[in-house]
C-alpha positions in Angstrom: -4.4 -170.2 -170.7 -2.8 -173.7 -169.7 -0.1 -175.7 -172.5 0.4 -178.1 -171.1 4.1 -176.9 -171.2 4.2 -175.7 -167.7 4.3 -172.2 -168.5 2.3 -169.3 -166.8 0.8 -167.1 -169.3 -1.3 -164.2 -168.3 -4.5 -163.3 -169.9 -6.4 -160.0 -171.0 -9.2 -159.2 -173.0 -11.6 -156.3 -173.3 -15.3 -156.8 -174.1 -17.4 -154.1 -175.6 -20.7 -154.0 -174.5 -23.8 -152.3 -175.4 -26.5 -151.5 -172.3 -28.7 -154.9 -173.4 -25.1 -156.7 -173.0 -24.5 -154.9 -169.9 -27.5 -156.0 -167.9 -26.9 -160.0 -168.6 -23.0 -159.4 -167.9 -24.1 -157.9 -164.3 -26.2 -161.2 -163.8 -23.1 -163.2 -163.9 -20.4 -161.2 -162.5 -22.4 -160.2 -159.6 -23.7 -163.7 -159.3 -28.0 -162.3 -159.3 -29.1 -165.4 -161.1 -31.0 -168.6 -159.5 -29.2 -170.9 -162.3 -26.2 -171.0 -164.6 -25.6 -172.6 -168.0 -21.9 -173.0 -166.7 -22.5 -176.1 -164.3 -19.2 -175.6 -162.9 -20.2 -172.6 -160.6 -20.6 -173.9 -157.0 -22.8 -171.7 -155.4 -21.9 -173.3 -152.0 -18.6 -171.1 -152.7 -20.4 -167.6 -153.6 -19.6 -165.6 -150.5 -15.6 -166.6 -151.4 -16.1 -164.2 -154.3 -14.0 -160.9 -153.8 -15.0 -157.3 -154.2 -11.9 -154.9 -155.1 -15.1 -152.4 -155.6 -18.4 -153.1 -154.6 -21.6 -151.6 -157.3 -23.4 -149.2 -155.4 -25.9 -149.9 -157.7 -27.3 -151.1 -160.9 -24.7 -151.0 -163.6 -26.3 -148.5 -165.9 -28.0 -147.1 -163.0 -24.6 -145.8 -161.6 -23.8 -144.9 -165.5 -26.6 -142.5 -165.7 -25.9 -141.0 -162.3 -22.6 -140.6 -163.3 -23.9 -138.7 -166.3 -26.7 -136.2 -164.2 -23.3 -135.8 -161.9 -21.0 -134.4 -164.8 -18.3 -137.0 -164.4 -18.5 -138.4 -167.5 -20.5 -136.8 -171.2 -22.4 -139.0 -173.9 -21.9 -136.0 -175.9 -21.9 -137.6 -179.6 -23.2 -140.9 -178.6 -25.0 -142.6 -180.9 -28.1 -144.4 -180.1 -27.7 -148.0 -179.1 -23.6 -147.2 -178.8 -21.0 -149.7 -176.8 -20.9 -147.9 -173.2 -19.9 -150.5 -171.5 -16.0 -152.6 -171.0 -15.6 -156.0 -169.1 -11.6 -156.5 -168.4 -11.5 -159.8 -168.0 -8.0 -160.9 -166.4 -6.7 -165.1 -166.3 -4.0 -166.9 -165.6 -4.0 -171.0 -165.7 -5.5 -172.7 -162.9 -2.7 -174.5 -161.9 -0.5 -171.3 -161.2 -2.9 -170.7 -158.5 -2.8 -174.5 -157.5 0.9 -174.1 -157.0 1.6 -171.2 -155.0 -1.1 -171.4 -152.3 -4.8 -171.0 -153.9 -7.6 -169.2 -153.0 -5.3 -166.8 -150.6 -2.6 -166.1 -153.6 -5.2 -165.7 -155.8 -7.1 -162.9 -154.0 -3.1 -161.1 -153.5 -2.5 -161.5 -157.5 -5.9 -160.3 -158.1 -5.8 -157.2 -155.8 -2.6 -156.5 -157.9 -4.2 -156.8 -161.1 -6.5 -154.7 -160.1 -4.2 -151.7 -160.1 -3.5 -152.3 -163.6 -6.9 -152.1 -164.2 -7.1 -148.4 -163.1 -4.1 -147.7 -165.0 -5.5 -148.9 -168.2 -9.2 -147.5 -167.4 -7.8 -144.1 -166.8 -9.0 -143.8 -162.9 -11.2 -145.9 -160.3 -14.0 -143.4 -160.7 -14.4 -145.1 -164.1 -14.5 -148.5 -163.0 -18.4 -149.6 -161.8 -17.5 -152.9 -160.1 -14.1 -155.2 -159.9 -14.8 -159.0 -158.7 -12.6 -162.4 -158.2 -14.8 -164.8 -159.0 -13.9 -168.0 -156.6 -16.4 -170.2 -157.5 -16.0 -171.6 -160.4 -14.1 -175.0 -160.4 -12.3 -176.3 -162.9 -13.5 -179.8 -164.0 -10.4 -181.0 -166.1 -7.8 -180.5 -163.0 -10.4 -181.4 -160.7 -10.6 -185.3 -162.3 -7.0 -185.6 -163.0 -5.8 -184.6 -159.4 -8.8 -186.3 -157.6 -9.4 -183.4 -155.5 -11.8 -179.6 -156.2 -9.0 -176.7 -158.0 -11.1 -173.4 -158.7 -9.9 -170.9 -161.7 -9.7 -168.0 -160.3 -10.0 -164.9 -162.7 -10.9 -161.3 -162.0 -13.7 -159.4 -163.9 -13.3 -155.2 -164.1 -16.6 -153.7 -165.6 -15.9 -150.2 -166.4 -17.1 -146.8 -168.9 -14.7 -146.5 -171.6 -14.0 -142.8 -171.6 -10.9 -140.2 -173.1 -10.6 -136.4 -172.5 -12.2 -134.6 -175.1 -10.8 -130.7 -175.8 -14.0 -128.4 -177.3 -12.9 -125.5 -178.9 -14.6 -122.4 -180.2 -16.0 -123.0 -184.0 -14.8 -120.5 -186.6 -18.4 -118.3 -186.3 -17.5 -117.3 -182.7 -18.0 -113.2 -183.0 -14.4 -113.1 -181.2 -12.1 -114.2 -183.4 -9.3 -114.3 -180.5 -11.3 -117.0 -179.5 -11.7 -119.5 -182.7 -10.2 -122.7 -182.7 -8.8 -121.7 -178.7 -10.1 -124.4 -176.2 -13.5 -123.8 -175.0 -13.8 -126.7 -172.9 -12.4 -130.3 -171.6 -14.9 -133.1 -171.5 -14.9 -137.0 -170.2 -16.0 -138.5 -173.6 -17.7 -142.2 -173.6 -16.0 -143.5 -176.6 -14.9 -146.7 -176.7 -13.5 -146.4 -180.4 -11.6 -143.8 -179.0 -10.3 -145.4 -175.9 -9.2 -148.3 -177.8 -7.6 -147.0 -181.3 -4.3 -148.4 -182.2 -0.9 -147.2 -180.8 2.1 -146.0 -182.6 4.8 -148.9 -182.2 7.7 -147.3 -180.8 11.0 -148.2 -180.9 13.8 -148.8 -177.9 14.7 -145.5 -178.2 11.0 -144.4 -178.0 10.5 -142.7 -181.4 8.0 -144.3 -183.4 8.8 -147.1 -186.1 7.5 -146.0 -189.5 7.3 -148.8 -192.5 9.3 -148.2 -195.9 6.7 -145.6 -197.6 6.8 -143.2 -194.1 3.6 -144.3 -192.3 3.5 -144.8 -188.9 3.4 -148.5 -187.7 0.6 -149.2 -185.4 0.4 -151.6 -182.7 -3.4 -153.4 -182.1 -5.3 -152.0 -179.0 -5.6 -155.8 -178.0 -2.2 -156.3 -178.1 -1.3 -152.8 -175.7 -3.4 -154.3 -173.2 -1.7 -158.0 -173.4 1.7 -155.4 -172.5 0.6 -153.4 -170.2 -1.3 -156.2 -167.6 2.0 -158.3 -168.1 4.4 -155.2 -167.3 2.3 -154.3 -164.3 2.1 -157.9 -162.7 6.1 -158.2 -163.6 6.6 -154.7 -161.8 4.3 -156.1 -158.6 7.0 -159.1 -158.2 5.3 -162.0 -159.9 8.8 -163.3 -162.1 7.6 -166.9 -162.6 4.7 -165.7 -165.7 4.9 -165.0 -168.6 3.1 -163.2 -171.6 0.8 -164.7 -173.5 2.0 -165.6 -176.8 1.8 -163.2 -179.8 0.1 -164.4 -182.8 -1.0 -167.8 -181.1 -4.8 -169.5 -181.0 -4.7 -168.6 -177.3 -6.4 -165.2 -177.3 -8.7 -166.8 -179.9 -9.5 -169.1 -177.9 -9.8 -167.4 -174.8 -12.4 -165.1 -176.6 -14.1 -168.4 -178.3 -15.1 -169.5 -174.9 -16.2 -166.4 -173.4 -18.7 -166.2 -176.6 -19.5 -169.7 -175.8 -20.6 -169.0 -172.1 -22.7 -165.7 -173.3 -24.4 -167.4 -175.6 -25.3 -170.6 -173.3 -26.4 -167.3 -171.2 -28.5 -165.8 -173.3 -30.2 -169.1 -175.1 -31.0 -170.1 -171.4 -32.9 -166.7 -170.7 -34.5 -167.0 -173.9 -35.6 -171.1 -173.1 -36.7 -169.2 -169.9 -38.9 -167.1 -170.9 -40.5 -169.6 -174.2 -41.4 -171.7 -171.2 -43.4 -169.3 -169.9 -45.2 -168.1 -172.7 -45.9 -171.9 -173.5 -47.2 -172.4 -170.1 -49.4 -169.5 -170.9 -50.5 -170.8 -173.8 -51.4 -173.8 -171.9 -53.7 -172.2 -169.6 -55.0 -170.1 -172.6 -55.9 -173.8 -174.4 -57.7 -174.8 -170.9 -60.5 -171.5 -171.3 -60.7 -172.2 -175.1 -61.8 -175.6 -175.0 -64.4 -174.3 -172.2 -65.7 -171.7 -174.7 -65.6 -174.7 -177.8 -68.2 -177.0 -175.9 -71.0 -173.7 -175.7 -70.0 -173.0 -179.6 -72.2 -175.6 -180.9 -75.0 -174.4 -179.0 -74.4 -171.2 -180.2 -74.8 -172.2 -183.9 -77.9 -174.1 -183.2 -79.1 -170.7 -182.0 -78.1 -168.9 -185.3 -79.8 -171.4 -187.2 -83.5 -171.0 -185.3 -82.9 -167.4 -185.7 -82.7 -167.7 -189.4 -85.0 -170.4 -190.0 -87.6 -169.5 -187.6 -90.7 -170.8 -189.5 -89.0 -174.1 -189.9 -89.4 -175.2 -185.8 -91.8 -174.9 -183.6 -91.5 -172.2 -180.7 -91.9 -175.1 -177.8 -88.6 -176.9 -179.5 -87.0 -173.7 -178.4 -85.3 -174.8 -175.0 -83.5 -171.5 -174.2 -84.8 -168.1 -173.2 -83.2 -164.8 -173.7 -80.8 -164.5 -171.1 -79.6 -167.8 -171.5 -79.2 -166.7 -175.7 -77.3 -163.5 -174.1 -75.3 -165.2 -172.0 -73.7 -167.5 -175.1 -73.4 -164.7 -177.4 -71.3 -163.4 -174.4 -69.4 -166.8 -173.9 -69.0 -166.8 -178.0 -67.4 -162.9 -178.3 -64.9 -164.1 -175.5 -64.0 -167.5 -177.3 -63.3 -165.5 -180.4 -60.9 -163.3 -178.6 -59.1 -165.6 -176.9 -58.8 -167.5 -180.4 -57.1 -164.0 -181.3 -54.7 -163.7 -178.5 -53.9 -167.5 -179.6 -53.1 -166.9 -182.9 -50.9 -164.0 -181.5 -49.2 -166.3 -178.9 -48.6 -168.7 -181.4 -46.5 -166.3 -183.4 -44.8 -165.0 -180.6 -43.9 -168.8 -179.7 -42.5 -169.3 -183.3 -40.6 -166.4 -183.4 -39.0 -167.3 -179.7 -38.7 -170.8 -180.9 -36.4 -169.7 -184.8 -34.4 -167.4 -182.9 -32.9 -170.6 -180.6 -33.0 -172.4 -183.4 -30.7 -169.7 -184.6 -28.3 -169.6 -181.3 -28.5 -173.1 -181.2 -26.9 -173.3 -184.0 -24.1 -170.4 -183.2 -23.0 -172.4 -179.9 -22.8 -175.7 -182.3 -20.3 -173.0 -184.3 -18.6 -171.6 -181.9 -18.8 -175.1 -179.7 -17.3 -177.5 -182.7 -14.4 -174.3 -183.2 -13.8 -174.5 -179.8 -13.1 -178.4 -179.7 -10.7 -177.8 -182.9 -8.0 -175.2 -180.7 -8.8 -177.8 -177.9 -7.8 -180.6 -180.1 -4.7 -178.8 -181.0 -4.1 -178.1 -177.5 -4.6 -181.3 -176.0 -2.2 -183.1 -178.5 0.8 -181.6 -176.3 0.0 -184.0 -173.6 1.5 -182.8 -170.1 2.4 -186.1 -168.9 4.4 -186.7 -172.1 5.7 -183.4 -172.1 6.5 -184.0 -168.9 8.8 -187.6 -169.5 10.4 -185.9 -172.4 11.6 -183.0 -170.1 13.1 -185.3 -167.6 14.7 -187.0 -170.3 16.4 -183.9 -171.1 17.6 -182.8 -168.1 18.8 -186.2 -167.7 21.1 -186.0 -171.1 22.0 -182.2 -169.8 23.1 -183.3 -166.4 25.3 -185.9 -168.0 27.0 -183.0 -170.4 27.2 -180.3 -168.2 29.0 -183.2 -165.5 31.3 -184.2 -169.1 32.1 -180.4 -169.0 32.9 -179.9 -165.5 35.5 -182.3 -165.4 36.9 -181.2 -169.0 37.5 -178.3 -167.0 39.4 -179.0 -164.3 41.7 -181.2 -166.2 42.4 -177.9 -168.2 43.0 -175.9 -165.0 45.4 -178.8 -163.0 46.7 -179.3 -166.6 45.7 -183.2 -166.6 46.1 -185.2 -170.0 42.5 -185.4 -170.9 42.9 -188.2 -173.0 44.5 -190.2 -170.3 41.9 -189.8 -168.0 39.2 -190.0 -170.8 40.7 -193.4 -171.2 40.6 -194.0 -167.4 36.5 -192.7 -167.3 35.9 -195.6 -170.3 37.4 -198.0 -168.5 35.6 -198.0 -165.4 
């Protein structure tokens, strides 16, 4: 995330994701959709998108294949558990602006990638890795006059450990209990993303004042390990993302932002539809009202029929048959109505609801934004110069205290000398 302080922090977070989550994430990452809520995505630039691996399929199609195959076990799973990880790695926009772009970009990327089968455990884990290239980034874009993208790679992968099973204690060979009986691939995100010990430099592990073991935050090992890869690969000039900051907060705020947008857009989607339903619905109703009073004229001669005469009858019995008909669909349709109607209202509450999360999320969004934008760049930027300025006046003050001291010059002779020019 950018500071404004001219700094190049790398970026990592981990989403969990449940199969329901899954299925939108694949929408966007793989770029299925006809329309975004992120306006920024310029699908003129979709085929600049980069595969590091390629889906072969369906993401939880592959998932179940790769259960039927034995590669991985939902032994223990419970129903409607988080199988599914997004890696999501970032660095500021203008890092790429700076050192060549789209082409630097897909060489960092291809890079960070390799930490991503480091930290997954193995590229038979890992379902799809993509650079996504097309989405620009508005702020730089108006203050430079000219389109910068943010480039940022997305790893969707099954968060799995190895999993010893060993022989229970009613095994009829008792050589056998508690000996390993088997080694499973375990989905378990819990489990792939506990807490680590904290070590020390010496690499024993740091233990607080009463003896327990200090733990360092899952989150936090994986801010490490994508920074010490990318330092490894040659890339000096970033840094780590701060430790404690708003910025991995904030990161995550606008991730939650974008899949909410996501999902009340699919939702709007589909109301729309029903509504146009219901509009159609309304059309065969109204057909069906105009033959209902007819048909309770009918039920009045038919219980009064001493009070007409037969000739002021005017229909026969098919005609009577065919608006009892008309009258049995009308009340149907007024069924499936009522039922629609509900349907609507409940669609219509629950973006009510979201609505009113984005507005949440949105307004908490503009406060670490606020923050943000108080360290303005271009004033950052002045106050720098000033300082170098002031620092190339003392280190030049320095220099020449120094060579007086090595030719053994009176300094305050030629301090005098300096003044008076």
């Amino acid at each position: 995330m950018a500071r404004g302080d001219g700094i190049n922090r790398t970026s990592a977070r981990n989403m969990r994701m449940t199969t329901d989550k899954i299925i939108n994430a694949q929408g966007h990452n793989e770029r299925e959709k006809d329309s975004y809520v992120n306006q920024d995505i310029v699908p003129e630039r979709r085929n600049m998108n980069v595969h590091f691996k390629t889906p072969t399929d369906s993401y939880t199609a592959m998932f179940d294949q790769m259960v039927a195959d034995g590669i991985i076990s939902t032994r223990g799973l419970k129903a409607g558990a988080e199988k599914f990880g997004e890696l999501i790695f970032d660095v500021n926009s203008a890092y790429f602006y700076n050192n060549g772009g789209y082409d630097f970009a897909k060489k960092f990327y291809a890079d960070a990638y390799q930490a991503a089968i480091k930290i997954v455990g193995g590229e038979q884990y890992i379902l799809s890795a993509v650079m996504h290239a097309d989405e620009r980034n508005r702020a730089m874009s108006e203050a430079l006059g000219q389109d910068v993208y943010h480039y940022h790679l997305h790893v969707v992968y099954i968060p799995v450990v190895e999993k010893e099973i060993r022989w229970s204690k009613r095994c009829k060979d008792e050589a056998l209990r508690g000996t390993v009986k088997e080694r499973i691939i375990q989905v378990s995100m819990s489990k792939k993303w506990d807490s680590k010990p904290a070590l020390d430099e010496n690499g024993l592990e740091l233990r607080s004042k009463s003896g327990k073991p200090i733990l360092k935050k899952s989150y936090s090992v994986l801010q490490d390990d994508f920074f010490n890869h990318m330092r490894a690969a040659g890339y000096s000039d970033i840094e780590r993302g701060e430790r404690g900051s708003s910025e991995e907060h904030l990161t995550v705020t606008q991730f939650k932002v974008e899949r909410e947008q996501e999902r009340l857009a699919d939702l709007t989607e589909q109301t729309q539809q029903k509504e146009a339903e219901a509009a159609a619905l309304d059309k065969k109703i109204e057909k069906v009202r105009q033959q209902k009073v007819d048909i309770e004229s009918i039920d009045k001669i038919e219980a009064k029929p001493m009070m007409l005469s037969p000739t002021k009858v005017s229909i026969d019995k098919s005609e009577y048959e065919t608006l009892a008909n008309a009258a049995k669909k009308y009340y149907a349709q007024e069924k499936r109505e009522s039922k629609l109607q509900k349907m609507l209202d409940a669609a219509n509450k629950l973006i009510s609801e979201l609505k009113a999360q984005i507005a949440s999320l949105t307004d908490e969004l503009f406060k670490y934004k606020s923050v943000r934008n108080k360290l303005n760049s271009i004033g950052l930027e002045r106050e720098n110069e000033e300082l170098r300025r002031k620092t190339r006046q003392y280190e030049s003050v320095i220099d020449k205290h120094k060579l007086w001291h090595l030719f053994g010059v009176d300094h305050s002779k030629e301090q005098a000398r300096d003044d008076s020019r």
